[in-house]
N, C-alpha and C positions, 0 to 999 in steps of 0.2 A: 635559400628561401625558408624562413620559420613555418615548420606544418604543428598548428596549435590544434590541440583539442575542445571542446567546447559543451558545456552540460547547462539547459536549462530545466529547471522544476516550477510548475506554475502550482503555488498553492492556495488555497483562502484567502489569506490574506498579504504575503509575500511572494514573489516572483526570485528563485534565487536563480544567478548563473556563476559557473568555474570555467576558468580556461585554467589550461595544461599547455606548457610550451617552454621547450628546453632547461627540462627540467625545474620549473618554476610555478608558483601554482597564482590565479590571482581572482578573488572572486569578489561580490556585489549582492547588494538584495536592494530590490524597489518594490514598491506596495505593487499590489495585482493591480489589473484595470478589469474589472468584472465583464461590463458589457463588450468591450472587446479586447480577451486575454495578450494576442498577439502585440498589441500595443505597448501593453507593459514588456513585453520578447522585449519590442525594437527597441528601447527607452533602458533598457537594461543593458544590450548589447551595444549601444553609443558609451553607454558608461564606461562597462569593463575593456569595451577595445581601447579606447583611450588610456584607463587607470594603466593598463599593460605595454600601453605602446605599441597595439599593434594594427596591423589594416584588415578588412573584411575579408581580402587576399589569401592573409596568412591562414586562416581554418581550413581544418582539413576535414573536421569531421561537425559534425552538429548531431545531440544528443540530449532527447527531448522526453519529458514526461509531463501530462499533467491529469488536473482532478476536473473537467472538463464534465467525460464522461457521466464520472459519480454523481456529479452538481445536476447535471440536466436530469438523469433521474430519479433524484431526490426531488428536484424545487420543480419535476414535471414538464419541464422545458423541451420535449424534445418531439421528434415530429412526429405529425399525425399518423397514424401507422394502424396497417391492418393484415388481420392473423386470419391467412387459408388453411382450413386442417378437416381432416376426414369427418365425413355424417357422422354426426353422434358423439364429437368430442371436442364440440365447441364450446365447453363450458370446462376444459380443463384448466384452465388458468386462475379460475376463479375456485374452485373445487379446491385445486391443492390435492396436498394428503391427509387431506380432514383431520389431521393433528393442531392443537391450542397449545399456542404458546406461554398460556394463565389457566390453568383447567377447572381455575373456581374463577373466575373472570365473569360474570354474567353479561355485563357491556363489553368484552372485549373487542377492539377495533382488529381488524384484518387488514393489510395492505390491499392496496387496489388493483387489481390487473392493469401493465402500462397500456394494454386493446380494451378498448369498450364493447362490452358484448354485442355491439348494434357492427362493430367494425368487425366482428368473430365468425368470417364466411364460412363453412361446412360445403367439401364438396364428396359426390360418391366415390369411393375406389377404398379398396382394402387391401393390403399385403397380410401374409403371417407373421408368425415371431421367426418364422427361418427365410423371410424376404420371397415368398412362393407369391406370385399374386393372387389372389381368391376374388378381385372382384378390380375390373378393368380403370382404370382412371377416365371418366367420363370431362373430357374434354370438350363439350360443348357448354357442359358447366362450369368448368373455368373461364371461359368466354364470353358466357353470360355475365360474369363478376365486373366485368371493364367495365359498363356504364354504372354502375353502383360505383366502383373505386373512383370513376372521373367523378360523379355526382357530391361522392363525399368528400373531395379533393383529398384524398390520399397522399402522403410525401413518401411514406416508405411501405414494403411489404413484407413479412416473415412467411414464410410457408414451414407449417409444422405436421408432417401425416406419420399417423401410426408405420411402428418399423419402420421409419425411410432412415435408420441410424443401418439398418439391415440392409436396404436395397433401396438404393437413392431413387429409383427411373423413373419415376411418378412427382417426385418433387423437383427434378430437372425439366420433366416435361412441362410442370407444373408454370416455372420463371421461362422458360423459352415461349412461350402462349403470350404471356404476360408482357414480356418482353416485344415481343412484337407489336403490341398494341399500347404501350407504355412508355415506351423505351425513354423515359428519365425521369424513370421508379424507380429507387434501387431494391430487388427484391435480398431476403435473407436465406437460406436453406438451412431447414434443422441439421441435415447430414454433414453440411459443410463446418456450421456454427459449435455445433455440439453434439458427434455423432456417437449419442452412448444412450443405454437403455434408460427406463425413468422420463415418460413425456411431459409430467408436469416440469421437473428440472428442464428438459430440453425444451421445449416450446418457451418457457419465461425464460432462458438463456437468447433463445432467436429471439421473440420480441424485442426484449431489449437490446439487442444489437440490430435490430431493425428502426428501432426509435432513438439512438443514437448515431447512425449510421451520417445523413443527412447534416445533422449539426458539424461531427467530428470529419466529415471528408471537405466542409467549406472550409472551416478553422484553416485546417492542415493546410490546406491550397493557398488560401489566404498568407499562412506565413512562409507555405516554402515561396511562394511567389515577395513577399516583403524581404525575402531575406538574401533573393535573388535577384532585386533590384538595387538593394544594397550595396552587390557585389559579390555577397558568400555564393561561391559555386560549390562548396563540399557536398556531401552525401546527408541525407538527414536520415537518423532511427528514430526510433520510438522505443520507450522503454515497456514492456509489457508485464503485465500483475507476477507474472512467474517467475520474473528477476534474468529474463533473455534480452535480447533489442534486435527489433524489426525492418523493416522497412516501413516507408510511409505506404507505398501500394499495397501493403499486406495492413499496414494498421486502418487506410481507408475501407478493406473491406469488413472486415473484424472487428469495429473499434472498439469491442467489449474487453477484448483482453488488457484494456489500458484502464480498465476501469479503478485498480490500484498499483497505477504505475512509479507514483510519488513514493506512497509508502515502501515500494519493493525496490527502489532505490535506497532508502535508510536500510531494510535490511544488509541489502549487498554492501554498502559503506561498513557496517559493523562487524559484518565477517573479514571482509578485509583487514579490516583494524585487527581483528580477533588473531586472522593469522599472521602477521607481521609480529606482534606482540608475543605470542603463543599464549595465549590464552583461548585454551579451547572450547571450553564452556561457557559460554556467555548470556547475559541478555540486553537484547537494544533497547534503546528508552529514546523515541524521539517525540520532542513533542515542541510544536511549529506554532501556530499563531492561530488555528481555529481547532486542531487538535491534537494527539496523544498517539503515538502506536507504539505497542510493546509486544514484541518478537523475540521468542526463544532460539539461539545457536545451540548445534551441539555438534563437537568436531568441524568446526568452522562454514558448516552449511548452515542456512535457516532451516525450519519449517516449513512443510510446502500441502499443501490441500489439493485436495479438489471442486470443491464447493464453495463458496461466499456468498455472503445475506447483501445487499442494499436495502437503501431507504427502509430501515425498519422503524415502523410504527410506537413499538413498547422500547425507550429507551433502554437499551444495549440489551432486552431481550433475546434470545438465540430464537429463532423459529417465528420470528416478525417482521420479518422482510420478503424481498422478492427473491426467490432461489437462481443463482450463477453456477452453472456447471463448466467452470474455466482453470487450468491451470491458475496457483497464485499462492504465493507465499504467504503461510499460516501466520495471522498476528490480529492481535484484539488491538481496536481504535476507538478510543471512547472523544467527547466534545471534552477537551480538557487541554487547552491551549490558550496563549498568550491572549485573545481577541474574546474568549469564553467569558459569557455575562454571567454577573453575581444578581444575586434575589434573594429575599427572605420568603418562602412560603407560607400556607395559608395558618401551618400549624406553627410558625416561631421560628423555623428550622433556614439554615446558610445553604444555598444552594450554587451550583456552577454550572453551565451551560444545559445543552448541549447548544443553544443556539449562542451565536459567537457577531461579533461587532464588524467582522473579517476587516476588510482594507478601506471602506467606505460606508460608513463613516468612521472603522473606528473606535478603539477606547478612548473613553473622555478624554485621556491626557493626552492625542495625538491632536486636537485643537480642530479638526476637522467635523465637526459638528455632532460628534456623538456625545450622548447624556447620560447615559447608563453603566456602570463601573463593569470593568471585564479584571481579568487576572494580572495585566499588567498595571491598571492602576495601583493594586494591592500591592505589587510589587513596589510600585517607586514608591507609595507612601509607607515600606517599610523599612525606604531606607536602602535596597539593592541597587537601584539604577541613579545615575548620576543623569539628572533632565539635561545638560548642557553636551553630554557626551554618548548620549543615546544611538545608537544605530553611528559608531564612531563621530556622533557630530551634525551628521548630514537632516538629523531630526530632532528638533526638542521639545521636549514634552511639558507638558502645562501640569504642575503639580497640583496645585491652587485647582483645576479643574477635576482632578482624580479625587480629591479631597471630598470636594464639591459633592460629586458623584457619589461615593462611597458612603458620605453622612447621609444625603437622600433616600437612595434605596436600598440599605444595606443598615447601616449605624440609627437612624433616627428611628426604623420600626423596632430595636433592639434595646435601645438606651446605649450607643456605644460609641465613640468617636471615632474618631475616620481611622486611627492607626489601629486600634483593638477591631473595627471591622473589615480593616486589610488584615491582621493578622488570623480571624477567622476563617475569612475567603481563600488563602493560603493554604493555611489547615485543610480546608475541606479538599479541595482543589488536588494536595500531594494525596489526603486518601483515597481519592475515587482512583486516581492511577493508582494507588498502590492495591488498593481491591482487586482490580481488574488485574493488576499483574499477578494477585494471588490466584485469583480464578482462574488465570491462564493456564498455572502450572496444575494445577490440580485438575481440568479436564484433560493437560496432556500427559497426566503421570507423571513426574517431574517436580525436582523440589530450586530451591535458591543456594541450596548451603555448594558450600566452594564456586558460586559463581562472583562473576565481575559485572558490574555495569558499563553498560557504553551510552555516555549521554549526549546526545546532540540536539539538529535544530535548537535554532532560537531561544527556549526554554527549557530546554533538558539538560545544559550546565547550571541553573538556577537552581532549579529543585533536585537534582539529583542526587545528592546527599540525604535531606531528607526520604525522599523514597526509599533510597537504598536503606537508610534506618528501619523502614514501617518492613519493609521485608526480610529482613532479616541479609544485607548481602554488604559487606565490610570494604568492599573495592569499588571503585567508580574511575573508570578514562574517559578523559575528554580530548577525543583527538584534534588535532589541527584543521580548521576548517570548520569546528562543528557546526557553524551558526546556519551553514548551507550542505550539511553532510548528504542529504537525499541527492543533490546535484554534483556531489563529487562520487557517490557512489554510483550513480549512471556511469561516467568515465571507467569503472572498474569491468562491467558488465559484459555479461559475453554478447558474442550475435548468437542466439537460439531460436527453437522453435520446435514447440511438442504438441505431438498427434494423438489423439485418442481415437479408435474405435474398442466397441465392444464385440466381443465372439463369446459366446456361452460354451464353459469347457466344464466334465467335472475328470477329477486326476482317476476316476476308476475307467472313464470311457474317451480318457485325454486322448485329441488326434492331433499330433506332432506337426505334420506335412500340413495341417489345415491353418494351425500356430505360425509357422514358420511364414507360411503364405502371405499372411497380414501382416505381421513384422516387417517382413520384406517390403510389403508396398506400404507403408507406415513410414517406415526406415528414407524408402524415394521422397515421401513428398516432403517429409523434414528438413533432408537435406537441398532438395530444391529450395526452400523458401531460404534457408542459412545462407547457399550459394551468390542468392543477389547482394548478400551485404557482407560475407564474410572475406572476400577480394583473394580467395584461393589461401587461406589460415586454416593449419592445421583442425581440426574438429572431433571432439570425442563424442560417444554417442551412452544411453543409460537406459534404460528397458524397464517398465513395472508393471506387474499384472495386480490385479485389484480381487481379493481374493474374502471369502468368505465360509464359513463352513454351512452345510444345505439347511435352509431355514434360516438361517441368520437374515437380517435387514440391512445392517451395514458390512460395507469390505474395508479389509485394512491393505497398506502397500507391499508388495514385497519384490525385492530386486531380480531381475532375470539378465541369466549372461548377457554380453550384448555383441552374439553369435547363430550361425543357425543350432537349433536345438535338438537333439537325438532321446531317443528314448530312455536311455542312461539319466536323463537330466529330470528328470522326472518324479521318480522319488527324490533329488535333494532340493527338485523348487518344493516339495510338501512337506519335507523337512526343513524347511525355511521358512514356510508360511507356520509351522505350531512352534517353532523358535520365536517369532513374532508376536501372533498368538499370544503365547505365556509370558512374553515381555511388556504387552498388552493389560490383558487383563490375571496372571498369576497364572493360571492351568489349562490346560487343555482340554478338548471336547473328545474322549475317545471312543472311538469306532466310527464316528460320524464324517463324512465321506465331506470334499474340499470345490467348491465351485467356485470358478473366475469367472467373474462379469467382464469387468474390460484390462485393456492392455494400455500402455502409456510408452512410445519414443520419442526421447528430448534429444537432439543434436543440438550443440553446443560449442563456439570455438573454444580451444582451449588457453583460461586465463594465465598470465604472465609466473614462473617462478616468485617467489619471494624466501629473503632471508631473514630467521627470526630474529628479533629484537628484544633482546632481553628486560625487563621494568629494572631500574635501578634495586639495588640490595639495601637492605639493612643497615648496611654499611655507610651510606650515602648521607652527609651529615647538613646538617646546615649552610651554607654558601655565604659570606657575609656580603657579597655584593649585590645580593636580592634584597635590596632597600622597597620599599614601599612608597609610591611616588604620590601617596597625600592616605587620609584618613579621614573615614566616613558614617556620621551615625547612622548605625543600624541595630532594627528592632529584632531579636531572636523570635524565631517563632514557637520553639520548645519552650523557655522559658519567660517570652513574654517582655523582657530588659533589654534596653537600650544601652549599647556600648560602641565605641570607636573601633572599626573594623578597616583595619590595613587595606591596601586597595593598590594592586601590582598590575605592570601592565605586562602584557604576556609576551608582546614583540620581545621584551627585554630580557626574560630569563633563559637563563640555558640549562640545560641539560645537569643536573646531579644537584640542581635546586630543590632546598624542602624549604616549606612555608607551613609554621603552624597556625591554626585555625583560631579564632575565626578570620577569616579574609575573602578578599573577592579578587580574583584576577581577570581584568576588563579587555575586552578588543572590540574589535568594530562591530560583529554581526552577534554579539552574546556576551554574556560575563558568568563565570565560573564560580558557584559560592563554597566556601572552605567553612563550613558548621564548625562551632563548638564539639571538640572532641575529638578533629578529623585532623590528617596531617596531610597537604600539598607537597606536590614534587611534580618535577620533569625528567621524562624517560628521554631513554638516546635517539628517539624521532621527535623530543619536543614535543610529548602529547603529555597532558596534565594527568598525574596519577593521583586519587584521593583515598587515600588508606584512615578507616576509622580503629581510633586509639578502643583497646580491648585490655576490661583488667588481666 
């Protein structure tokens, strides 16, 4: 019996899927279906079971990510939802931490709390900071609340009380009340969602997985149920923001941690690659059909966080969105994808997105009724995409309509014709990625030199080149697959699953037994959750405490055995946090005494061996059987000239092939562009290496 694997990623504007089966890999992209994402699943999944040959039978696994989440609480979509939290702090959501994201900003706009303050019930009870109760849970005022919640038809409920990260007993009493007199409400619990100090983080982390709760557990039902009448009886995960995979009963309760679950599949694709290759230092470039995200590797991990902004207000402002206290893998996303509309503003100036054409209707040149030029118009009218062989064939694109489009609202407010105002949109388009990739590095300390790029999704073999130019980074891979990497990178992923509580410790009055206590039952419920999906696979486990020195604001990570801990161990976790420290910010704070706020255990199975694959050498000369299977004008966008650029198809090359530049190397779901200046080749996995020529 064939046991295939199976990866789908719902994006913006495409819906990719990979199957994996006997050693063979076979993937597909279809436009999303907005109003019901599952649709585009099934219509995806008829295709690739076919292209492959196989039956609904044969899957063994189903591996799922998508931007569902993100979407309903950006576009507001999600349901009505109401936040119980202690007298006198029902205005935390909206409060914040009275920090301005524009500090001369006189108009500045603030995100909206996703509860309306009329839905912000306040009930009496108080804990301490050390979980002592000081003031009873008055449960006849939670009970009063039921005729207001039925009144205002409530769909979901967060409960956020002071310290219940401390001592839950008042916020379980809180949903068991509610529960009884509700019972298909789903409530949320701070302690459960996000159980670490900082209530404005924690309560807009509960709400919003309180307001997406609802939408994300019908979705899910809806397709494991389509996917099950189909015939697939495999197990279905989910891929969650921190680069683990779930279960679907744990993603219905939770649905926040999926909130960038697409993206943290391109990370884990590019580490992959990273190790295979050895190239350790990397950075990912994927950029899909509504947007852009670029992720720093280093030693073949990503970046990982603990915080992330949505729906922020002041485009790519940092401190304009709504605060996520969720595991998730560090990387900046700007609106800079395939689907991203072009405009001229009020002052003269080429603008790109962030708002984007996504799958419906559309850039003009998909013929589907959109009228406003996006990034792929710019593309075919410079010449890169071949209208007849677009999306390998199965799409063709209306060039005469990009055209159209382009002189409209781009070229005719400019004086500029359609090809000088694609090659502008272009321009602007690789520097906001390329901004944003510098800004990356420089908030994480971190520079480009000796790194590679890894380019994928749909547009990030396109520009890749260029960007890697604007940064200063002379290598570019384009693995196999790129056009759907976020969905081949789910198939890499482990099954995980990480715990946060906080325990307030400082290293002069550290109590080991009290540490040890919470690891241990940290450590259980991790590995509970791994257990249902991991089918008895080995599993390693990683420890981080969140550390800070007294007074400080923010904590940084620092690793802890992942053992019980002795008093021995003591001085060299403090010796690890001012190693950190000064790898941080240069020096140390001395004399000044060391506090951890919280603790972090990730269980994780552990990922398969891999053997390195070396990039072709030097050595590696030109192949004369790498012919060029036609020639195609295209407009440079460095210099502006139109010349005939070779055009290879990539099924056809093998391994110790160079191609020099300019060229494009075409496949079904992307085409790979070879600049002026840059030399093409294939490595001995058949992944595209672009080395630019340096005097």
């Amino acid at each position: 019996m064939v046991s295939a694997r199976l990866a789908v990623d719902i994006g913006g504007t495409f819906t990719d899927l990979a199957i994996e089966h006997a050693g063979q890999r076979t993937t597909t992209k279809v436009l999303t279906t907005q109003s019901a994402p599952e649709q585009g699943v099934m219509a995806g999944m008829r295709a690739i079971l076919k292209t492959a040959g196989l039956q609904p039978a044969d899957i063994a696994i189903v591996i799922h990510g998508t931007t569902l989440a993100t979407n309903a609480i950006i576009e507001r979509k999600g349901a009505r939802t109401a936040l119980i939290t202690t007298e006198g702090f029902r205005d935390v959501l909206a409060m914040g931490n009275e920090s301005r994201y524009d500090q001369y900003d006189l108009n500045i706009a603030l995100p909206e709390p996703l509860v309306p303050r009329h839905l912000r019930l306040p009930v009496p009870e108080r804990l301490d900071n050390e979980g002592r109760v000081l003031r009873p849970l008055d449960e006849d005022a939670v009970r009063a609340l039921v005729p207001v919640l039925k009144r205002e038809a409530v769909e979901s409920i967060a409960v956020g009380l002071l310290h219940g990260f401390v001592n839950s007993m008042h916020e379980h009493r809180v949903r068991t009340i509610l529960a009884a007199a509700l019972p298909d409400v789903p409530v949320s619990l701070s302690s459960e969602v996000s159980p670490e100090m900082r209530e404005w983080e924690r309560f807009s982390t509960t709400a919003a997985n309180a307001y997406v709760q609802p939408l994300m557990a019908r979705y899910l039902r809806r397709l494991e149920a389509d996917l099950r009448d189909m015939g697939v009886a495999a197990p279905i995960f989910l891929m969650m923001s921190g680069g683990g995979l779930t279960t679907i009963e744990t993603a219905c309760r939770f649905p926040i941690r999926l909130v960038e679950s697409g993206p943290a599949g391109g990370a884990i694709f590019s580490a992959h690659i990273a190790r295979q290759c050895g190239v350790e230092n990397v950075l990912s470039f994927d950029m899909g059909g509504t947007t852009a995200k670029i992720c720093l590797i280093d030693a073949y991990k990503p970046q990982t966080a603990r915080t992330f902004e949505v729906a922020r207000v002041g485009r790519f402002r940092k401190g304009s969105g709504l605060p996520l206290r969720i595991p998730v893998i560090e990387m900046v996303e700007i609106g800079a994808g395939g689907g991203s509309i072009a405009h001229v503003d009020s002052m003269g100036r080429i603008g790109v997105g962030p708002e984007s054409a996504g799958a419906d209707p559309g850039p003009a040149c998909y013929g589907r009724g959109g009228t406003q030029p996006a990034v792929t118009d710019a593309n075919l009218a410079l010449g890169r995409y071949d209208p007849a062989r677009f999306a390998g064939g199965t799409m063709k694109l209306d060039a005469d309509a990009a055209h159209a489009a382009l002189v409209e609202h781009v070229g005719g407010k400019l004086g500029l014709d359609a090809a000088m105002a694609a090659l502008g949109v272009i321009e602007m388009v690789d520097e906001n990625m390329a901004n944003a990739a510098r800004v990356h590095a420089i908030e994480s300390g971190k520079t480009y030199d000796g790194r590679t790029l890894i380019a994928f999704g749909g547009g990030g073999p396109v520009h890749g080149c260029r960007v890697a130019e604007k940064i200063g980074i002379n290598r570019v891979l384009v693995p196999s697959g790129a056009g759907v990497g976020s969905a081949i990178g789910f198939l890499r992923a482990p099954v995980g699953y990480e715990v946060v509580r906080s325990l307030y410790q400082r290293f002069s009055t550290f109590d080991v037994e009290a540490v040890n206590a919470l690891l241990e039952e940290m450590e259980a419920e991790a590995l509970r959750v791994v257990a249902e999906g991991s089918f008895g696979a080995p599993t390693r486990q990683n420890r981080i405490a969140y550390m800070r020195y007294v007074g400080q604001g923010h904590e940084i990570p620092v690793a802890l055995p992942a053992r019980v801990l002795g008093e021995e161990d003591v001085a060299e976790i403090r010796a690890a946090y001012d190693a950190e420290y000064i790898r941080f910010y240069d020096r140390p704070v001395p004399g000044s005494d060391v506090e951890i706020m919280s603790y972090a255990v990730m269980v994780a199975t552990v990922p398969e061996d891999l053997e390195d694959v070396p990039l072709p050498g030097e050595a590696a000369l030109f192949v004369p059987d790498a012919e060029p299977v036609r020639t195609q004008a295209v407009r440079d966008t460095v210099t502006g000239e139109v010349s005939q650029w070779a055009i290879y198809d990539r099924a056809s090359l093998k391994p110790g092939v160079r191609l020099p530049g300019p060229a494009i190397i075409a496949e079904d779901e992307t085409s790979t562009l070879i600049g002026p200046g840059w030399t093409g080749g294939i490595n001995g996995l058949g992944y595209i290496e672009l080395v630019k020529e340096t005097a």
